[in-house]
C-alpha positions as CSV (number, residue, x, y, z in Angstrom):
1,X,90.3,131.9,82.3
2,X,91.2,134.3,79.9
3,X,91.1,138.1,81.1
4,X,88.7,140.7,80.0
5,X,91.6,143.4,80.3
6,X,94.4,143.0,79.0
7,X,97.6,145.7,79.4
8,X,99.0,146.9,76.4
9,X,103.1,146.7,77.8
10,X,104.4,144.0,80.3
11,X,107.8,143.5,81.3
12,X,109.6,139.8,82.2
13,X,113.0,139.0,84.0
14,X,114.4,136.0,82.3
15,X,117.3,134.1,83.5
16,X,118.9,133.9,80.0
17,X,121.2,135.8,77.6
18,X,119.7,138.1,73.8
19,X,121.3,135.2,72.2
20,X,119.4,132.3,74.1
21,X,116.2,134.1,74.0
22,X,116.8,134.3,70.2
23,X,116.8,131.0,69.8
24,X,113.2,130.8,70.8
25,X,111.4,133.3,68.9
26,X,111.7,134.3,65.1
27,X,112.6,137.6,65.9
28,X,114.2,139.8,68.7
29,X,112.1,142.8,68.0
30,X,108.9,141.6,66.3
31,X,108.1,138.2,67.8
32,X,104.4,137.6,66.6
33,X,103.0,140.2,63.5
34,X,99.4,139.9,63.0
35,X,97.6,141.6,60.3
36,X,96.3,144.4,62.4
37,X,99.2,144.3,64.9
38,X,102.4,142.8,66.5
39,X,104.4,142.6,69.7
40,X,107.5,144.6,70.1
41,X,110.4,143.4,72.0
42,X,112.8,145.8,73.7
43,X,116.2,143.8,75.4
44,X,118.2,145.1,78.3
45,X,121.0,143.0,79.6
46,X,121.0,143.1,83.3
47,X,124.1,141.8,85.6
48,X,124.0,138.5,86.1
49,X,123.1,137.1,89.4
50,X,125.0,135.1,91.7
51,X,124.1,131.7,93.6
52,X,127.7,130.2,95.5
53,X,129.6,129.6,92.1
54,X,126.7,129.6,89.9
55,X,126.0,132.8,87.9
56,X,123.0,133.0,86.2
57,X,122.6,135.7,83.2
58,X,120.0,138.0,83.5
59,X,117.4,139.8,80.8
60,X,114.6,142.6,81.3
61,X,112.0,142.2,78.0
62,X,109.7,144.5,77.8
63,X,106.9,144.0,75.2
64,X,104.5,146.6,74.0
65,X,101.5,145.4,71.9
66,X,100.9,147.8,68.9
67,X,97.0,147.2,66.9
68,X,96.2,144.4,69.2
69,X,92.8,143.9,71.0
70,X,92.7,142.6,74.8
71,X,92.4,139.3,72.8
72,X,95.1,139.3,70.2
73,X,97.2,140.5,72.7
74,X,96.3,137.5,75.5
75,X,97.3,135.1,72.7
76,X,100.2,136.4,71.3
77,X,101.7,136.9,75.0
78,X,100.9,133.2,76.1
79,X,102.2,132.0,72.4
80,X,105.5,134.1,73.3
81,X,105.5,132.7,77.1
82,X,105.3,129.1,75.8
83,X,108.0,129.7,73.2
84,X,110.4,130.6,75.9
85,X,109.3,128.6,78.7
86,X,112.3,126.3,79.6
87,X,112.4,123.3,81.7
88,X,111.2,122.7,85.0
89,X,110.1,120.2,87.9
């Protein structure tokens, strides 16, 4: 079901580092650019977190959709989502 509103800003917490997220998506600050808009990126590195031994890094993204309809921007959010989706189960 695909929603018939659409914010134009969202923010993520991703258990990963700039670098790893990198790897993902063409660009850090311009992930998806559309003829009549694109999806900005903005990184903040956030202290990692802690589990017994394991630390885990953490990353705020916050994306801001600039000339995208409710549409463009559902799409280019779940085309981001599935370009950083790691593995699960």
């Amino acid at each position: 079901m695909r929603p018939t509103f659409f914010l134009q800003s969202s923010e993520r917490f991703m258990g990963c580092t700039a670098a790893e997220l990198a790897i993902g998506v063409p660009s850090r600050h311009n992930v998806t650019a559309r003829p009549s808009g694109c999806m900005d990126l903005r990184l903040h590195t956030l202290r990692p977190r802690h589990i017994a031994s394991l630390e885990i890094p953490q990353l705020q993204v916050n994306c801001a959709y600039n000339g995208l309809d409710d549409e463009a921007c559902y799409r280019v959010q779940k085309c981001f989502d599935l370009q950083t989706q790691r593995g699960g189960g």
